[in-house]
Biotite code that builds the C-alpha atoms (Angstrom):
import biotite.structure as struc

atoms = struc.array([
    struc.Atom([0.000, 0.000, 0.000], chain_id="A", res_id=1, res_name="UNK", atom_name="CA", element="C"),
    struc.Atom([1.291, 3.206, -0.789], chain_id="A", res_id=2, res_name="UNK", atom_name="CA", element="C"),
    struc.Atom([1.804, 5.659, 2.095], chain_id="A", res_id=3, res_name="UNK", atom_name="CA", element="C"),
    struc.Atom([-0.100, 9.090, 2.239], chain_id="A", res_id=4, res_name="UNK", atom_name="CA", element="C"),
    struc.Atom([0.631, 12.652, 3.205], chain_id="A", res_id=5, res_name="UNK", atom_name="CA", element="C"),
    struc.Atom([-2.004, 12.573, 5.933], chain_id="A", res_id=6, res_name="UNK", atom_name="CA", element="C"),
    struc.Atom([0.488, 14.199, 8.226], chain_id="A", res_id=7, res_name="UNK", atom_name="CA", element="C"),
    struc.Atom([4.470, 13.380, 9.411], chain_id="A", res_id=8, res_name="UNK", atom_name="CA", element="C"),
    struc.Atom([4.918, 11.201, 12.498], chain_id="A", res_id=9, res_name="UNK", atom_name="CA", element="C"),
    struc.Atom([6.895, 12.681, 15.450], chain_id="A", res_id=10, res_name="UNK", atom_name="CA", element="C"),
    struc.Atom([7.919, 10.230, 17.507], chain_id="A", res_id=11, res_name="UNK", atom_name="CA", element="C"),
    struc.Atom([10.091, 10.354, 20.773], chain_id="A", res_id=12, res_name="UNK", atom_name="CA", element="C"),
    struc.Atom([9.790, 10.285, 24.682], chain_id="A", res_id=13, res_name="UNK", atom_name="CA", element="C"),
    struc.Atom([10.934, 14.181, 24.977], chain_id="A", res_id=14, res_name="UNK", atom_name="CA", element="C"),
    struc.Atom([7.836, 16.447, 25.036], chain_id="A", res_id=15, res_name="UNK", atom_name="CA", element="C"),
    struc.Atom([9.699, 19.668, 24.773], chain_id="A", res_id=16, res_name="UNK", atom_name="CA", element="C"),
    struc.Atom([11.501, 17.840, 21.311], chain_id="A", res_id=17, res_name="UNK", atom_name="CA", element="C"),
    struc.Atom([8.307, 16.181, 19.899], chain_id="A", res_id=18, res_name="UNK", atom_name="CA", element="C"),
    struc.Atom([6.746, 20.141, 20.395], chain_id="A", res_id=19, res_name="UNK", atom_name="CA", element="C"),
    struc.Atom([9.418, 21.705, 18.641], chain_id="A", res_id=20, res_name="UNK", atom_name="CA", element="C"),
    struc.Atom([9.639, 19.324, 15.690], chain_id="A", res_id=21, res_name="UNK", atom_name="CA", element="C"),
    struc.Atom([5.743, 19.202, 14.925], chain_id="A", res_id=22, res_name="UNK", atom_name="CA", element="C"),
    struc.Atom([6.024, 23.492, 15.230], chain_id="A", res_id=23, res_name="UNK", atom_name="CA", element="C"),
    struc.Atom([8.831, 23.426, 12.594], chain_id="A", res_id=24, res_name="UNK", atom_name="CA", element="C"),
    struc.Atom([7.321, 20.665, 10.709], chain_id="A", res_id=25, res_name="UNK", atom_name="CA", element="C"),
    struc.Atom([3.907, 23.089, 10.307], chain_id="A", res_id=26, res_name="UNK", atom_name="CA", element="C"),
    struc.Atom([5.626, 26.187, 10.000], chain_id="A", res_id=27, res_name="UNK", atom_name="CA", element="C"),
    struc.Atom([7.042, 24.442, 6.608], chain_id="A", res_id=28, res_name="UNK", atom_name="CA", element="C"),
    struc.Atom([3.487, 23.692, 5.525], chain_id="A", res_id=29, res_name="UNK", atom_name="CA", element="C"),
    struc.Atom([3.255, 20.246, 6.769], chain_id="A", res_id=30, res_name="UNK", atom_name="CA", element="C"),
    struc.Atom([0.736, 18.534, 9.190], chain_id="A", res_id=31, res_name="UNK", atom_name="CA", element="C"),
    struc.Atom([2.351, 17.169, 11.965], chain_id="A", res_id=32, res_name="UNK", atom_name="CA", element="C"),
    struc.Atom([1.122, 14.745, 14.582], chain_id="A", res_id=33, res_name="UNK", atom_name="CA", element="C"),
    struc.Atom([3.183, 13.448, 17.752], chain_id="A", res_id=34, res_name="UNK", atom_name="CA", element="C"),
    struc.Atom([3.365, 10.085, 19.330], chain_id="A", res_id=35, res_name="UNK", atom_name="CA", element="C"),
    struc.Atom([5.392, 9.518, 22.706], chain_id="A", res_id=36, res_name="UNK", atom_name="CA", element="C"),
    struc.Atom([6.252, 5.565, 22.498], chain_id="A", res_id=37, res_name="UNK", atom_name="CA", element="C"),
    struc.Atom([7.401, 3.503, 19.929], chain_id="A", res_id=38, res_name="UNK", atom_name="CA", element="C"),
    struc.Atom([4.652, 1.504, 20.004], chain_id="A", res_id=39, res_name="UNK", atom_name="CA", element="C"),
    struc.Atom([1.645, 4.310, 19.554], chain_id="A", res_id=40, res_name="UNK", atom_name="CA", element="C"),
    struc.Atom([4.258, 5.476, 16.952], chain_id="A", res_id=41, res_name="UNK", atom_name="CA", element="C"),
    struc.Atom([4.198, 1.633, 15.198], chain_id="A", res_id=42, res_name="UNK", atom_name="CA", element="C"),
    struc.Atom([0.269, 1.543, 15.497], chain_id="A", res_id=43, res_name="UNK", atom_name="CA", element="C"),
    struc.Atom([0.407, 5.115, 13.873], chain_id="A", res_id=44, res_name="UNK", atom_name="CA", element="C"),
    struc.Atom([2.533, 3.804, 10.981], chain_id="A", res_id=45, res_name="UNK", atom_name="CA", element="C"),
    struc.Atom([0.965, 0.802, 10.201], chain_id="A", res_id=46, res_name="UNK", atom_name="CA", element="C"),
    struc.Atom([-2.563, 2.401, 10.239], chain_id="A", res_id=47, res_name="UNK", atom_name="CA", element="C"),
    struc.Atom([-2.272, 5.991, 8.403], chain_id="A", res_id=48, res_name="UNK", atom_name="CA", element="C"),
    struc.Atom([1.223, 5.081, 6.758], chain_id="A", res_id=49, res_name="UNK", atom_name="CA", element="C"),
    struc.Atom([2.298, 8.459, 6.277], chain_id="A", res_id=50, res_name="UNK", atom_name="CA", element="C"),
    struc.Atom([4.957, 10.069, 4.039], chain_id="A", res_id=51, res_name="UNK", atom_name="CA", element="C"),
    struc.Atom([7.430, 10.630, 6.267], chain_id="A", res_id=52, res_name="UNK", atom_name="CA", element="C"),
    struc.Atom([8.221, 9.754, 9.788], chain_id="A", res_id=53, res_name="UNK", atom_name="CA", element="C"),
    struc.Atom([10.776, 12.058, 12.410], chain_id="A", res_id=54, res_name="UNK", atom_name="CA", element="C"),
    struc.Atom([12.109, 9.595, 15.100], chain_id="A", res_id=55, res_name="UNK", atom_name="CA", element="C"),
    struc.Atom([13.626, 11.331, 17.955], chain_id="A", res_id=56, res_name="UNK", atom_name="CA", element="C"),
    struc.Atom([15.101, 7.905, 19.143], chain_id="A", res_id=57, res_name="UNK", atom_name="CA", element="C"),
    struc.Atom([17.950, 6.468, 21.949], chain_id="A", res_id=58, res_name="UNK", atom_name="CA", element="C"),
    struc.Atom([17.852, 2.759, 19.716], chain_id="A", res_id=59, res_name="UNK", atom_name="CA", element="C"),
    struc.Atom([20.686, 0.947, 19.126], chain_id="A", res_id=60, res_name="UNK", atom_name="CA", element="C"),
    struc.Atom([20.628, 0.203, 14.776], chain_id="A", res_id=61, res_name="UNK", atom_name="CA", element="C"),
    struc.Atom([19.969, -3.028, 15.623], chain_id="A", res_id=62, res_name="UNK", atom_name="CA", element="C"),
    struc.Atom([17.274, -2.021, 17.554], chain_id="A", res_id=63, res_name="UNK", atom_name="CA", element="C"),
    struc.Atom([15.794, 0.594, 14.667], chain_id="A", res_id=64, res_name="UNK", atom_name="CA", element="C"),
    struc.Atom([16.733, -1.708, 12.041], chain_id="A", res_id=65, res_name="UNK", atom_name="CA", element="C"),
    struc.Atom([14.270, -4.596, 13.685], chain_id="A", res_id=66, res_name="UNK", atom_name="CA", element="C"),
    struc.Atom([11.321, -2.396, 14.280], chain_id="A", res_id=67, res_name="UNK", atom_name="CA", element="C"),
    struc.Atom([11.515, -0.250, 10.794], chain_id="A", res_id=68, res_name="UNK", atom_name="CA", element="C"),
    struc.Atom([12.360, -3.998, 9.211], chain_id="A", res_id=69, res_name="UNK", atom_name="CA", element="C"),
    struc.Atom([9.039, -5.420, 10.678], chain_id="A", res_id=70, res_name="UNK", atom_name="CA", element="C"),
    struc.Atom([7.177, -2.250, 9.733], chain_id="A", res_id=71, res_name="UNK", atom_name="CA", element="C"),
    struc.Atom([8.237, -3.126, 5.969], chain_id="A", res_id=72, res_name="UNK", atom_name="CA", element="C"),
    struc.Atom([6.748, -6.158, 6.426], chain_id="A", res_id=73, res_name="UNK", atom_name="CA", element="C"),
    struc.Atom([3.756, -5.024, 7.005], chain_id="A", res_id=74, res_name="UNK", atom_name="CA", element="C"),
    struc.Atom([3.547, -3.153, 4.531], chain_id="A", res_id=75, res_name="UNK", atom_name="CA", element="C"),
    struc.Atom([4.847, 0.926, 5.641], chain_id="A", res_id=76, res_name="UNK", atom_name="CA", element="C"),
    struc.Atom([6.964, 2.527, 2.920], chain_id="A", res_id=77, res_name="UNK", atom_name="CA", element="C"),
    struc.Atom([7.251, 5.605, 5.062], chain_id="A", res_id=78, res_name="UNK", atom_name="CA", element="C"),
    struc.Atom([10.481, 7.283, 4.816], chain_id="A", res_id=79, res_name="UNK", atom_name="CA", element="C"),
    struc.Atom([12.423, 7.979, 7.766], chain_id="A", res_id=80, res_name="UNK", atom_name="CA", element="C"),
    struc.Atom([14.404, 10.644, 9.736], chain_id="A", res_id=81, res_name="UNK", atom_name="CA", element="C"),
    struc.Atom([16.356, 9.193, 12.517], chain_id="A", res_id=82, res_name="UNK", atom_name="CA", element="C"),
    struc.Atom([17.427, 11.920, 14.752], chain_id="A", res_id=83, res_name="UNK", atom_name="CA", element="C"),
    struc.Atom([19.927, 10.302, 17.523], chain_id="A", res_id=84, res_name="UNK", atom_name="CA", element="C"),
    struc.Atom([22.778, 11.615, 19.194], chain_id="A", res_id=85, res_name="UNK", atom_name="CA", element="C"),
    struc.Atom([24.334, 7.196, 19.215], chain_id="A", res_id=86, res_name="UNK", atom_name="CA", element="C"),
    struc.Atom([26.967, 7.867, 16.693], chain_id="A", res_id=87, res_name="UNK", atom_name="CA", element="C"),
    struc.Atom([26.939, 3.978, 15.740], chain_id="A", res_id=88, res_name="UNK", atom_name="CA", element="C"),
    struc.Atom([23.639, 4.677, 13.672], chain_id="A", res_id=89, res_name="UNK", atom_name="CA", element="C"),
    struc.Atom([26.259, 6.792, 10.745], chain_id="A", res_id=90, res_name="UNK", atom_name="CA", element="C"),
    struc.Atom([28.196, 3.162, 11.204], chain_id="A", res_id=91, res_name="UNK", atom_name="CA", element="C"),
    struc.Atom([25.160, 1.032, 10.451], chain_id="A", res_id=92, res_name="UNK", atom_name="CA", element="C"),
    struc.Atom([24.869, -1.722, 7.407], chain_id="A", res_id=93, res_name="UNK", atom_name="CA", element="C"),
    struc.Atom([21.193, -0.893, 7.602], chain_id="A", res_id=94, res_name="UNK", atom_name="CA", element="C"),
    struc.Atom([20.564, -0.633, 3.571], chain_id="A", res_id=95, res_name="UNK", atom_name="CA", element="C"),
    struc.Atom([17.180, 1.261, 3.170], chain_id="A", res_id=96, res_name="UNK", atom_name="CA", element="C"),
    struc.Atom([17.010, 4.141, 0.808], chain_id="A", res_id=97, res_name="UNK", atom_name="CA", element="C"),
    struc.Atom([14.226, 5.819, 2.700], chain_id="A", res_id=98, res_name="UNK", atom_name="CA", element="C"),
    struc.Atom([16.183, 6.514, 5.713], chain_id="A", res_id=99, res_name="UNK", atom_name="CA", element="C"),
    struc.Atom([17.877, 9.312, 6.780], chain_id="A", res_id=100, res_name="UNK", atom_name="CA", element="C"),
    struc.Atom([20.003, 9.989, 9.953], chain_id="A", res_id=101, res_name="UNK", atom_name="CA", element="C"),
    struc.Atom([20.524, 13.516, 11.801], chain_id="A", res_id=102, res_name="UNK", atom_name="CA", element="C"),
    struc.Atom([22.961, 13.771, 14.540], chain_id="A", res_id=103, res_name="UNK", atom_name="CA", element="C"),
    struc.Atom([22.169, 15.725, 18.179], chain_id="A", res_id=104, res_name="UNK", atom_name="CA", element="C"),
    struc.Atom([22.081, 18.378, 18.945], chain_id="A", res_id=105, res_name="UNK", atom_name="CA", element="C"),
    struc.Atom([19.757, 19.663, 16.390], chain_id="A", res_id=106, res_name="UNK", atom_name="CA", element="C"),
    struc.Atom([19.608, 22.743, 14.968], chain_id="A", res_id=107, res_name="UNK", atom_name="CA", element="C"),
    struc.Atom([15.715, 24.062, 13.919], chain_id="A", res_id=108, res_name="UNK", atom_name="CA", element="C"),
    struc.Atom([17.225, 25.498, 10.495], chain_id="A", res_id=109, res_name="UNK", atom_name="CA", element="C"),
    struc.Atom([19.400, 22.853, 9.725], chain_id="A", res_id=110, res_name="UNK", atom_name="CA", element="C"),
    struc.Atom([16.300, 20.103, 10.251], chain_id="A", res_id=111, res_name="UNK", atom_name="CA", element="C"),
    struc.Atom([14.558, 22.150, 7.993], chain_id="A", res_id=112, res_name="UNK", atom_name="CA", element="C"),
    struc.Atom([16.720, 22.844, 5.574], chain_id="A", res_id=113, res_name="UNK", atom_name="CA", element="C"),
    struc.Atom([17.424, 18.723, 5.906], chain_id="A", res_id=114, res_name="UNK", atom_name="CA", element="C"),
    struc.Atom([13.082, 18.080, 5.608], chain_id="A", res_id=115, res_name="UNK", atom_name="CA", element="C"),
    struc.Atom([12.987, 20.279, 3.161], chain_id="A", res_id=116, res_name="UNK", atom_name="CA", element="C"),
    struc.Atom([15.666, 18.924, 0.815], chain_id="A", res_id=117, res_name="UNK", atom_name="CA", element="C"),
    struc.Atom([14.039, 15.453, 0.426], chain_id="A", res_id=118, res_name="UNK", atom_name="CA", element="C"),
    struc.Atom([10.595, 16.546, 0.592], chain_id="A", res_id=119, res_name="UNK", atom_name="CA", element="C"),
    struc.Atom([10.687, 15.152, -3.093], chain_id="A", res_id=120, res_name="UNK", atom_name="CA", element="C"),
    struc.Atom([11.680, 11.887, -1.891], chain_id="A", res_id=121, res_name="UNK", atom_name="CA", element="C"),
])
């Protein structure tokens, strides 16, 4: 099934983050909507299979790489921004064209400069 624009998924345990990402993703023009667990952020995916997906996220790869691996399976062709300040993510073999990593600490221009660059994805 092919995913729609419904809204991005913010996803990450950090209110004050999850705020400032869905407030930067609107002021660029796109709907936003937060989830605090991975899980409500899975059930999110799997049911409205948006576009794109920001995960504010303290997994290890091999961690990410099993949940985004079983969310494939089921049929989510979201793409994804992994913002993590682990710096073994930029070391990963994970292989998946629709997956981006951003390092902590974030700047708000340079994530949207970053969002706005493969909006075209």
């Amino acid at each position: 099934m092919k995913p729609n624009a419904k809204a991005v998924l913010v996803a990450g345990d950090d209110l004050s983050t999850r705020a400032l990402l869905v407030s930067l993703l609107e002021s660029m023009g796109l709907p936003a909507v937060a989830r605090d667990s991975g899980t409500e952020a899975s059930e999110y995916l799997i049911l409205h299979k948006p576009l794109l997906a920001v995960l504010d996220t303290n997994l290890t790869p091999d961690e990410g790489e099993a949940m985004i691996s079983s969310l494939r399976l089921q049929g989510v062709e979201t793409a994804f921004v992994i913002i993590t300040n682990r710096t073994e993510w930029s070391a990963s073999n994970i292989n998946d064209k629709r997956m981006w990593f951003l390092s902590k600490p974030l700047a708000p221009a340079e994530f949207k400069a970053f969002v706005g660059a493969i909006k075209g994805w």
